[in-house]
C-alpha positions in Angstrom: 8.5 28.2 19.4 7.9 24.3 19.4 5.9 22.2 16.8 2.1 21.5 17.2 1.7 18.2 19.0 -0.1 17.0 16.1 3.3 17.0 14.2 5.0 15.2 16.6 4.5 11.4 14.8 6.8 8.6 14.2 9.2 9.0 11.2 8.7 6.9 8.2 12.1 4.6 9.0 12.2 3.2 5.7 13.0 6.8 4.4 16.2 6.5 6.8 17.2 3.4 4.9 16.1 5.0 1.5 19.0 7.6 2.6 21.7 4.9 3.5 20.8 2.4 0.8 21.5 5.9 -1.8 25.0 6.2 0.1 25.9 2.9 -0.5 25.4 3.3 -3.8 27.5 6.3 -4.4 30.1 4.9 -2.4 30.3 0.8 -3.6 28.0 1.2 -6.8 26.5 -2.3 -5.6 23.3 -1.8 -3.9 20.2 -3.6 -4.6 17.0 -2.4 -3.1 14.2 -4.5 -1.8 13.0 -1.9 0.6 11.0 0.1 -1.2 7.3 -0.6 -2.3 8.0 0.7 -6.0 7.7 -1.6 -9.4 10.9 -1.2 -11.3 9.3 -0.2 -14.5 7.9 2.9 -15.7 4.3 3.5 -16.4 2.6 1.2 -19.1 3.6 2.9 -22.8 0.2 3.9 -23.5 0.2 6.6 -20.9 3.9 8.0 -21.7 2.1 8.6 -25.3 -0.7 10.2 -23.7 1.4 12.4 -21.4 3.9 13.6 -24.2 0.9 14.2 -26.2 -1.1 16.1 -23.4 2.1 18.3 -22.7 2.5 19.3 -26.4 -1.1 20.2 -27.0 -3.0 20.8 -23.7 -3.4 23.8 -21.0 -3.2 21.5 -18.5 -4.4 23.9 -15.7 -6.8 23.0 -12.6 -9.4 20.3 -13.0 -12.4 20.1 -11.1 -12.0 19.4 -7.5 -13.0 15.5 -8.0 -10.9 14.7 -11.4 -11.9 14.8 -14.9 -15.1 13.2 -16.0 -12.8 10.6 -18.5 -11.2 9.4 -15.9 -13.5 9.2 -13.0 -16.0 7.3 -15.8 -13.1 4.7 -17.0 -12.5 4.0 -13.3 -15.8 3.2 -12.7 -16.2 0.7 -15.6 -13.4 -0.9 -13.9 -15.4 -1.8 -11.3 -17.8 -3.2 -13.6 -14.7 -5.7 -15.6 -12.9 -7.0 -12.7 -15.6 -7.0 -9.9 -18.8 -7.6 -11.9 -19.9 -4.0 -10.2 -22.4 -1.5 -11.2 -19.9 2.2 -9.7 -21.4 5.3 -10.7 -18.7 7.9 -11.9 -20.0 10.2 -9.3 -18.9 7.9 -6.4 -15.2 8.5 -7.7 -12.9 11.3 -6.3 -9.5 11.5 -7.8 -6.8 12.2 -5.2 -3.2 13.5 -5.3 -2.3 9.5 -4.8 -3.7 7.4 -2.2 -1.8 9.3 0.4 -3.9 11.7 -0.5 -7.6 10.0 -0.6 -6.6 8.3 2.5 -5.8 12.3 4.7 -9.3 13.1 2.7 -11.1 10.0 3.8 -10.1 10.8 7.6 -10.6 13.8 8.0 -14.3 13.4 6.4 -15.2 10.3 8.3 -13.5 11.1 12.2 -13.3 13.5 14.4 -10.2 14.5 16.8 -10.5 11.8 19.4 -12.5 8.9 17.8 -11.3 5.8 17.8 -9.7 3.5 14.9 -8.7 0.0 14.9 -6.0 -1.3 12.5 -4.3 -4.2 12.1 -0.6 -4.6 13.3 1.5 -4.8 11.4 0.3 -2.5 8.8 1.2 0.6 7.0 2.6 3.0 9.2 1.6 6.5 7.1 -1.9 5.6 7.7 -1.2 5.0 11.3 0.5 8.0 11.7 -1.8 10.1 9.9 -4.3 9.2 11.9 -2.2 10.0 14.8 -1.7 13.4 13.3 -5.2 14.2 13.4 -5.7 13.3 16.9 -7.5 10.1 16.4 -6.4 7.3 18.4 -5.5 3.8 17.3 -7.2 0.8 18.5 -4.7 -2.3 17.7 -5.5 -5.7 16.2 -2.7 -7.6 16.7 -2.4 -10.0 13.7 -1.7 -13.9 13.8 -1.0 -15.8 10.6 -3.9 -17.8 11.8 -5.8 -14.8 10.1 -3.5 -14.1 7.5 -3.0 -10.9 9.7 -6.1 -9.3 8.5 -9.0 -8.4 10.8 -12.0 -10.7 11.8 -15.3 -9.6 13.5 -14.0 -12.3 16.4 -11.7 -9.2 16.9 -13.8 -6.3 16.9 -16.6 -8.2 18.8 -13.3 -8.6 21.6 -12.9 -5.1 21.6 -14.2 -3.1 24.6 -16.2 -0.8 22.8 -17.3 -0.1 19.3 -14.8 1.7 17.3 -15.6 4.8 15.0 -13.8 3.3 11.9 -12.0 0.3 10.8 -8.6 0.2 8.7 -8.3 -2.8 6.6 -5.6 -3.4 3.8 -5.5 -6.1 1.4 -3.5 -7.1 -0.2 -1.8 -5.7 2.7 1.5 -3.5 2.6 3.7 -4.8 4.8 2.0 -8.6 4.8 0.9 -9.2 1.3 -1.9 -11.0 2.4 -5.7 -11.1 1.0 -8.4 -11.1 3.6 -10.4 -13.8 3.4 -13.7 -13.0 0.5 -16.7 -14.8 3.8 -14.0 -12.7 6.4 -14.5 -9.2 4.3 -18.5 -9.9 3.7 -18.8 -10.4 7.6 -16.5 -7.7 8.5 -18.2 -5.2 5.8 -21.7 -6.6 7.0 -20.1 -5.8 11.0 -19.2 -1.9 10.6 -22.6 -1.3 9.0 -24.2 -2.9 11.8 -22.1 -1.0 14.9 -22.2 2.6 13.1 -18.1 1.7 12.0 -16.6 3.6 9.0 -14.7 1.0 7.2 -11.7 2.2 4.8 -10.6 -0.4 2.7 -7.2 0.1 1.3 -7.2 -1.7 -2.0 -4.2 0.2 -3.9 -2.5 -3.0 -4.6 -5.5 -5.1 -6.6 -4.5 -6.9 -9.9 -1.1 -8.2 -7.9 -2.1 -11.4 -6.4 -0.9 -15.2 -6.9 -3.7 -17.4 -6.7 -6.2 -15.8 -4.0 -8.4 -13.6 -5.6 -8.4 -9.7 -4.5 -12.0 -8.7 -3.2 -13.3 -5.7 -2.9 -15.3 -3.9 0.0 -17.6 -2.2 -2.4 -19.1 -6.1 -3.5 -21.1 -5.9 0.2 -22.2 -2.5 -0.2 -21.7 0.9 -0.3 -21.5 2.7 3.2 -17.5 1.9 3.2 -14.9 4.5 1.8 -12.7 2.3 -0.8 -9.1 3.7 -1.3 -7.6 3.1 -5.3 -4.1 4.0 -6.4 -2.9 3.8 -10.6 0.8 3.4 -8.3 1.2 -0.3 -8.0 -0.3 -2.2 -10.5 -0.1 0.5 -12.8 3.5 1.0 -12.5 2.7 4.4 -11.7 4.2 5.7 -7.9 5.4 9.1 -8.7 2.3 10.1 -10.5 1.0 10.9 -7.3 -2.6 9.3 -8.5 -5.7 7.7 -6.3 -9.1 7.6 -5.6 -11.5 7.3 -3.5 -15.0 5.2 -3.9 -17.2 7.8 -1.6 -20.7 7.0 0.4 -23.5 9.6 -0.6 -23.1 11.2 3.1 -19.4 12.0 2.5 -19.2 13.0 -0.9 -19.7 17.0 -0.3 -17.4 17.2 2.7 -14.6 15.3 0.5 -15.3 17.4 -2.3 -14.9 21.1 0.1 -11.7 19.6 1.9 -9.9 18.5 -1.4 -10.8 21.9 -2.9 -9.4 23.4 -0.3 -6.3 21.2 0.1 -5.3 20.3 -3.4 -7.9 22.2 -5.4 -7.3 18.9 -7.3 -4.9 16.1 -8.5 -2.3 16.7 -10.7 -3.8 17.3 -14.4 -0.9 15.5 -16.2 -1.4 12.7 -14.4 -5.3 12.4 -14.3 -5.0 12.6 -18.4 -2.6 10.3 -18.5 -3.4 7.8 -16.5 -7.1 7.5 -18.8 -4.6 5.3 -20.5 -3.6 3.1 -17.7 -7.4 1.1 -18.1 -6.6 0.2 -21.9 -6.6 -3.5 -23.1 -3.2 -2.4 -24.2 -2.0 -1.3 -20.8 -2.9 -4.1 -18.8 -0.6 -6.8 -21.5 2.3 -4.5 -20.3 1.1 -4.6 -16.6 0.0 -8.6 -16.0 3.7 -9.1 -17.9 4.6 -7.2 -14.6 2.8 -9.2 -12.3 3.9 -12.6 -14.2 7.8 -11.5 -13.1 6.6 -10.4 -9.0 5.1 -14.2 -9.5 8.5 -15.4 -10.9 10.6 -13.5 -7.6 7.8 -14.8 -5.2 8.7 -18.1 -6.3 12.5 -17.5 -6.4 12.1 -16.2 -2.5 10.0 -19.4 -1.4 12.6 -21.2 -2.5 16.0 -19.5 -1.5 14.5 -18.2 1.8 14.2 -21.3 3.9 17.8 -22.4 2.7 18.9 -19.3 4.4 17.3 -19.9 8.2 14.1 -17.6 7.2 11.4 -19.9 7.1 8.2 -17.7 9.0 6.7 -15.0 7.2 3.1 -13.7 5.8 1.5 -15.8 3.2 2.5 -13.8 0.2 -0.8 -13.5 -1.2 -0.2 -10.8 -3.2 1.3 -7.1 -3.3 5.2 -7.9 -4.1 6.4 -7.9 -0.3 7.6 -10.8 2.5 7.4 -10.1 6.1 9.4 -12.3 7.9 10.2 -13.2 11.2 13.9 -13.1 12.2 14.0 -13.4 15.9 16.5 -16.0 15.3 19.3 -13.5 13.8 18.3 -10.8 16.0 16.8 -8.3 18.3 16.9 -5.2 16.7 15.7 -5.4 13.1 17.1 -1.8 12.2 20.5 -2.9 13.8 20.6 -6.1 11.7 19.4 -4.4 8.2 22.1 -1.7 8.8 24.6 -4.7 9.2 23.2 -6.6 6.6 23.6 -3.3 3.7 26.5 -2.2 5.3 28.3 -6.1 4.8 26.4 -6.4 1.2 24.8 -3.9 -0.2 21.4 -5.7 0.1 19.1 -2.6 1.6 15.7 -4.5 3.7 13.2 -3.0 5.4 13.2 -3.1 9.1 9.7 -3.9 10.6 9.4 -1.6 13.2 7.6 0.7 10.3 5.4 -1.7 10.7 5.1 -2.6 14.3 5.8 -0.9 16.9 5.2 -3.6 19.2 7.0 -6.6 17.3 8.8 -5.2 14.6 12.5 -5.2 16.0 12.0 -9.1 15.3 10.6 -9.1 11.8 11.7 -7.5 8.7 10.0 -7.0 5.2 11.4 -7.7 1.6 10.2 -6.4 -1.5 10.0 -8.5 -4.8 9.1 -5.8 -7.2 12.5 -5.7 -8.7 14.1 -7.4 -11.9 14.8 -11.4 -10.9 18.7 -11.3 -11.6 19.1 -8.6 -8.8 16.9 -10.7 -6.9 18.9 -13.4 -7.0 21.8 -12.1 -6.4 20.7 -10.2 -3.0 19.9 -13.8 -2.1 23.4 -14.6 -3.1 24.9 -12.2 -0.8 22.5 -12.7 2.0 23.5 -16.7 1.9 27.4 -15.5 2.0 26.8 -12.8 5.1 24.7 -15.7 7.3 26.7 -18.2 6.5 30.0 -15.4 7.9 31.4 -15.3 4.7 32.7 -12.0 2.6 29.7 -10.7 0.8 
């Protein structure tokens, strides 16, 4: 017997190069990894109390489907500091991480064969999610003109109205921020046209200078996607949530409790902790080093050839064009950790059109590796032994 056809979507490459980059490790004890999305430092002290003190003392058994009332309520006051926002606690659905909001989101909002437009590049698990559930992607292709974010210029191009809109930003693999006038019209566009926008938001509070907006500030009929995983130094706490229209909030609520019943308990107590005054000193000390490594790349990059990428508005990632080193990204970042130990991600994650030309870096790491990779990567272009 075969798989279902549904099944049958692209693999998540930089999981190959997670694999290799661990070999090289085990073997040479050298590797430095800038191909993973994941901060280098655990979650914010604050919430390792509250965990160690949860596990000692609490049950910790099944939540309600949508996530305590604590957390849902801290969330939502959130809203309220860094947006100026009035969110209701009942608009909130915690989610087994975003992963998780983004599956419920989908499958509340389309149905097998509608339509969705995304940007390209962008994040390839929502892509092939979608995929997975039969829905078909409708391609933007991006331009640094638009910081590679969507525009209504695009969608009014389109030949017909799509059911939903995709839209990331800061965006995973681009690290740009969409424009605050772009988002309003964009927002104001899929209201307008019966469009379902999902804005992806997961990595707000990591930006350099361009301020993160969210969809929720023009209104409330898109499905807003949070994550405690980026900022909050929090990745395999497997936490997110969703910021639900009235119309959706019952069919999210029956497919997570048939799902996931609900997100993990340890983590939803937890991460209560991860909205304290206390946490975010820890965190924006985070976000002052990802603003120290931008700056380090920006400058080493261009002395190395690599001189076109994404504005790096915030997340910690550069996408960059190197059509000048190569044809085949996955080829050349298999050379390149194979010569030096320096693991990248190959952009065909990322674009299936385009990406054997591009390639993203992450800068989430500690500077001194960072510095080093550039080391090595200077030595391997220039033909020298790493």
């Amino acid at each position: 017997m075969e798989a279902s056809q549904r099944s049958r979507v692209e693999p998540f490459h930089v999981m190959e190069v997670a694999k290799a980059a661990t070999a090289r490790q085990t073997s040479h004890g050298d590797m430095i990894g800038l191909f993973v999305g994941q901060p280098a430092t655990p979650a914010p002290e604050p919430v390792r109390q509250r965990a160690a003190a949860a596990v000692s003392t609490e049950v910790l058994g099944y939540t309600v489907t949508n996530g305590i009332a604590e957390l849902r309520q801290v969330i939502a006051a959130e809203y309220g500091r860094r947006y100026g926002l009035t969110v209701d606690a009942a608009e909130v659905v915690i989610t087994t991480g975003s992963s998780g909001g983004f599956l419920l989101a989908a499958l509340a909002a389309f149905d097998a064969g509608a339509q969705v437009a995304m940007v390209r590049p962008g994040y390839p698990a929502y892509r092939n999610t979608l995929h997975g559930l039969g829905v078909e992607i409708v391609d933007l292709p991006g331009e640094v003109g638009n910081r590679f974010q969507p525009t209504v210029a695009m969608l009014d191009a389109l030949k017909e109205v799509p059911d939903g809109l995709v839209l990331a930003s800061p965006s995973n693999p681009t690290g740009t921020i969409i424009d605050p006038q772009e988002l309003a019209a964009v927002s104001d566009w899929c209201v307008e046209h019966s469009c379902r926008l999902i804005s992806d938001e997961i990595y707000h509070g990591i930006s350099f200078g361009r301020r993160c907006v969210s969809a929720r500030e023009f209104g409330s009929a898109s499905i807003v996607v949070g994550s405690v995983s980026k900022y909050h130094s929090m990745t395999g706490w497997r936490l997110g949530w969703l910021l639900v229209p009235p119309e959706l909030r019952t069919p999210v609520e029956n497919l997570q409790s048939n799902l996931a019943i609900c997100a993990p308990a340890i983590s939803q107590t937890a991460a209560v902790a991860a909205f304290t005054e206390a946490s975010r000193v820890e965190l924006d000390s985070h976000v002052a080093r990802y603003a120290a490594n931008r700056e380090l790349l920006l400058e080493r990059l261009p002395r190395l050839g690599i001189t076109d990428f994404a504005p790096p508005d915030g997340a910690f990632y550069l996408y960059c064009d190197i059509s000048h080193l190569c044809d085949d990204s996955q080829d050349w970042c298999a050379q390149v950790l194979s010569a030096t130990g320096v693991a990248l991600a190959p952009g065909v994650d990322f674009d299936p059109i385009n990406g054997h030309r591009t390639m993203r870096l992450s800068f989430c790491g500690q500077t001194a590796e960072i510095s080093e990779a550039m080391d090595r990567l200077e030595m391997f272009l220039s033909g020298s032994e790493a």
